[in-house]
BABAMI-651958 format. One record per residue (C-alpha): residue in three letters; x, y, z. Coordinates in Angstrom, 1 decimal, always signed. Layout:
<sites>
SITE  residuo      xx      yy      zz
SITE      ala       X       Y       Z
...
</sites>
This chain:
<sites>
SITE  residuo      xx      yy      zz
SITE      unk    +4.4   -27.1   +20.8
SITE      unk    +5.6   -25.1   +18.1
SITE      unk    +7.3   -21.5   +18.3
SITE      unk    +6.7   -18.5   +16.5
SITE      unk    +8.3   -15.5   +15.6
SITE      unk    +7.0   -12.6   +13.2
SITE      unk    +9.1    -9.7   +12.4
SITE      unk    +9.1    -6.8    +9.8
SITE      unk   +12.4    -5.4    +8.1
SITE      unk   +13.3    -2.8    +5.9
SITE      unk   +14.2    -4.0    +1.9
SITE      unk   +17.2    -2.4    +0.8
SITE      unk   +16.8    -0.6    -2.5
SITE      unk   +19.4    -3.4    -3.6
SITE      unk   +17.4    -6.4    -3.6
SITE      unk   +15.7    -6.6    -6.6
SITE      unk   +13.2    -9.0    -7.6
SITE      unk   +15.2   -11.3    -9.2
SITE      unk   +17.8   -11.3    -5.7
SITE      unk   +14.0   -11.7    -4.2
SITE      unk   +13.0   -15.0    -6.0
SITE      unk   +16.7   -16.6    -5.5
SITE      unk   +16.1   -15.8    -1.6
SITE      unk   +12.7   -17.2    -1.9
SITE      unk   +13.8   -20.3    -3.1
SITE      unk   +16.7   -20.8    -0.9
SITE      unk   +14.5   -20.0    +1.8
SITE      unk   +11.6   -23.1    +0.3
SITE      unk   +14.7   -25.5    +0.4
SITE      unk   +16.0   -24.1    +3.6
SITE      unk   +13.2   -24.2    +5.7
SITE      unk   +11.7   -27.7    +4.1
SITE      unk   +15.0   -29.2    +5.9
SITE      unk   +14.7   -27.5    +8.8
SITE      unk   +10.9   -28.3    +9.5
SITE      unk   +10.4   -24.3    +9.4
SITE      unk    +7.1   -22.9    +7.8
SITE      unk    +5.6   -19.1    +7.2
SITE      unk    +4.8   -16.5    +4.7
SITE      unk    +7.2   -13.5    +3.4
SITE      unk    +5.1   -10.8    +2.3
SITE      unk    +7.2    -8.3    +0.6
SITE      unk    +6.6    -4.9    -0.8
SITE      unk    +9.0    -2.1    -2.1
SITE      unk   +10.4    -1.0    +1.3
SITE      unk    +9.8    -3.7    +4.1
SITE      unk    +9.3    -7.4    +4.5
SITE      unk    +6.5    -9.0    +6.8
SITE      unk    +7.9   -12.5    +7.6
SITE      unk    +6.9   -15.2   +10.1
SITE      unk    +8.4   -18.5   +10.5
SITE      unk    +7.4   -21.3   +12.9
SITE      unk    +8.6   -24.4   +13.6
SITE      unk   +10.6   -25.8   +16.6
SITE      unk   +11.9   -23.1   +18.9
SITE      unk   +16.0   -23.5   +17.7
SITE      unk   +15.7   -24.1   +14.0
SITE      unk   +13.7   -21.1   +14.1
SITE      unk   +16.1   -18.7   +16.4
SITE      unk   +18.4   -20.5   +14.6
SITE      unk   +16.8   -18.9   +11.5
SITE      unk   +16.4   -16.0   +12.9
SITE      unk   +20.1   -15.4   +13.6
SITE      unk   +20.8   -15.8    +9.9
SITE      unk   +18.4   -13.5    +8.8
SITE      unk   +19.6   -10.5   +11.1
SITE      unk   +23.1   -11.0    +9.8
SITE      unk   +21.8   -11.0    +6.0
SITE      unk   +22.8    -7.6    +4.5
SITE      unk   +19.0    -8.0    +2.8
SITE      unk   +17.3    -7.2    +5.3
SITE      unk   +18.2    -3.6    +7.5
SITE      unk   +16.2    -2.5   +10.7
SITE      unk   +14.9    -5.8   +12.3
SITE      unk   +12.1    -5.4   +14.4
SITE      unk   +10.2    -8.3   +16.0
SITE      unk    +6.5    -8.1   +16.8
SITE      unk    +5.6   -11.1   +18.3
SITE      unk    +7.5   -14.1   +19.3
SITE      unk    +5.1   -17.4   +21.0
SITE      unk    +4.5   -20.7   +21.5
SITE      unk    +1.7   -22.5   +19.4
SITE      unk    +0.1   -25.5   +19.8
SITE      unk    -0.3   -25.5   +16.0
SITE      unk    +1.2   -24.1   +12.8
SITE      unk    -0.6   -20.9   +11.1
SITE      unk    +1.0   -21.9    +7.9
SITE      unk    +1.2   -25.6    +8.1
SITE      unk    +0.9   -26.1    +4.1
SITE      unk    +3.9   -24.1    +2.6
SITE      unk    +7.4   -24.2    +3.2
SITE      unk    +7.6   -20.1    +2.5
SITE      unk    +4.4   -18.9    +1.1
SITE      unk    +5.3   -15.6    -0.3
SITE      unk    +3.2   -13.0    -1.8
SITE      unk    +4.9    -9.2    -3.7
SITE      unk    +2.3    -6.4    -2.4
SITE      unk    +3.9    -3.9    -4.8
SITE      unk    +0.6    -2.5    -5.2
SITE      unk    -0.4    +1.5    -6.2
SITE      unk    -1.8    +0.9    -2.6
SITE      unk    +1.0    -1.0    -0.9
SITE      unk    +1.7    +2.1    +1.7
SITE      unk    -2.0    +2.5    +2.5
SITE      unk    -1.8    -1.6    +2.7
SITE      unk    +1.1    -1.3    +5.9
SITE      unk    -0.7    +1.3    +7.5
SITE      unk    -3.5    -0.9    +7.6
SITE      unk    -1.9    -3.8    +8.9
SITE      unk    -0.1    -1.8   +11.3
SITE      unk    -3.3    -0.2   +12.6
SITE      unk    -4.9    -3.8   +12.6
SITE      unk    -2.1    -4.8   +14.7
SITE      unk    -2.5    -2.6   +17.5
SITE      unk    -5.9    -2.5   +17.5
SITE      unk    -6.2    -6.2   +17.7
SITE      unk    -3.6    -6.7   +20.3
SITE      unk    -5.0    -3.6   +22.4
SITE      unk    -7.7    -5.5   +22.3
SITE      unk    -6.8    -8.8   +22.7
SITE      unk    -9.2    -9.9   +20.6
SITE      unk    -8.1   -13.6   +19.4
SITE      unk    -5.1   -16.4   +19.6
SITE      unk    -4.6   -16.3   +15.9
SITE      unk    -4.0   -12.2   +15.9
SITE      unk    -1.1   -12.9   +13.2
SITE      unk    -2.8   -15.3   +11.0
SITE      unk    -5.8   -12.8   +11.0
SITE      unk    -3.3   -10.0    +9.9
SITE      unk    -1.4   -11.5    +7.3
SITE      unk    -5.2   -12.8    +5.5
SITE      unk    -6.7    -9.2    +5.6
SITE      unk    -3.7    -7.5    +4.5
SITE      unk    -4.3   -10.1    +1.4
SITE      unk    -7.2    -9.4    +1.4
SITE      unk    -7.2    -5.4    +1.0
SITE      unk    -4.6    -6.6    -1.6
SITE      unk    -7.1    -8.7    -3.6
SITE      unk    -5.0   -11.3    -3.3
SITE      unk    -6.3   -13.8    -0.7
SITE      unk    -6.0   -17.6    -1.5
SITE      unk    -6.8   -18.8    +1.5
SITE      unk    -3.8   -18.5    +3.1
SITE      unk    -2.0   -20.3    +0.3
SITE      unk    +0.2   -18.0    -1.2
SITE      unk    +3.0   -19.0    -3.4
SITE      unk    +3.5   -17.0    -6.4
SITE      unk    +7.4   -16.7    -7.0
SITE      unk    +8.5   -12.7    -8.0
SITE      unk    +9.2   -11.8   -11.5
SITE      unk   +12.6   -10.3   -12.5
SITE      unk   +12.2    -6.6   -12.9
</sites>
């Protein structure tokens, strides 16, 4: 059984890209040793993150982030128990939605959100999430996102 836990946080106006891609990788190293997998999708403002993996590593995780001056306001939307992996294949996918329509992109996923859980509509409500926000993005890979952000 694995355990999962999705939050969204605010992105200081400090963290650039480049402080972004050093995270990134610490985080690919990180959560390779700690058996931890997800996706970090990032835009200008917030960060959508889930992680999985065994319950401790990732509260363990978890308690690092929310002490990590990079991320501000720390709201969780869903923590569960999984009999398997949503992101199974990467270590930290991660994917930069600083779109022109990144702000119509949250509202979207938000409104997805609530919709899908007021209608509690499927198990994989997260997984579903994260692949049409991609998708509005035209950016979906089939869950398999891993380009690394460029200095700006």
């Amino acid at each position: 059984m694995y355990y999962q836990l999705i939050y969204v946080s605010e992105r200081p106006i400090h963290v650039s890209n480049l402080c972004l891609s050093s995270i990134l990788q610490s985080c690919q190293k990180n959560n390779r040793e700690l058996g931890i997998t997800g996706v970090l999708l990032s835009e200008s403002r917030h960060f959508f993150h889930v992680l999985e993996g065994e319950e401790a590593a990732v509260k363990a995780t978890f308690e690092k982030i929310k002490k990590d001056p990079r991320h501000a306001d720390i709201h969780i939307y869903l923590e569960r128990h999984k009999e398997k992996r949503d992101f199974a294949e990467t270590w930290m996918a991660f994917r930069d939605m600083n779109a022109d329509n990144a702000d119509n992109n949250c509202f979207e996923l938000t409104r997805d959100l609530v919709l899908r859980l007021a209608l509690a509509e499927a198990d994989d409500i997260i997984h579903g999430l994260v692949m049409d926000f991609l998708a509005l993005c035209g950016t979906q890979d089939q869950g398999k996102t891993t380009d690394t952000p460029t200095a700006a």
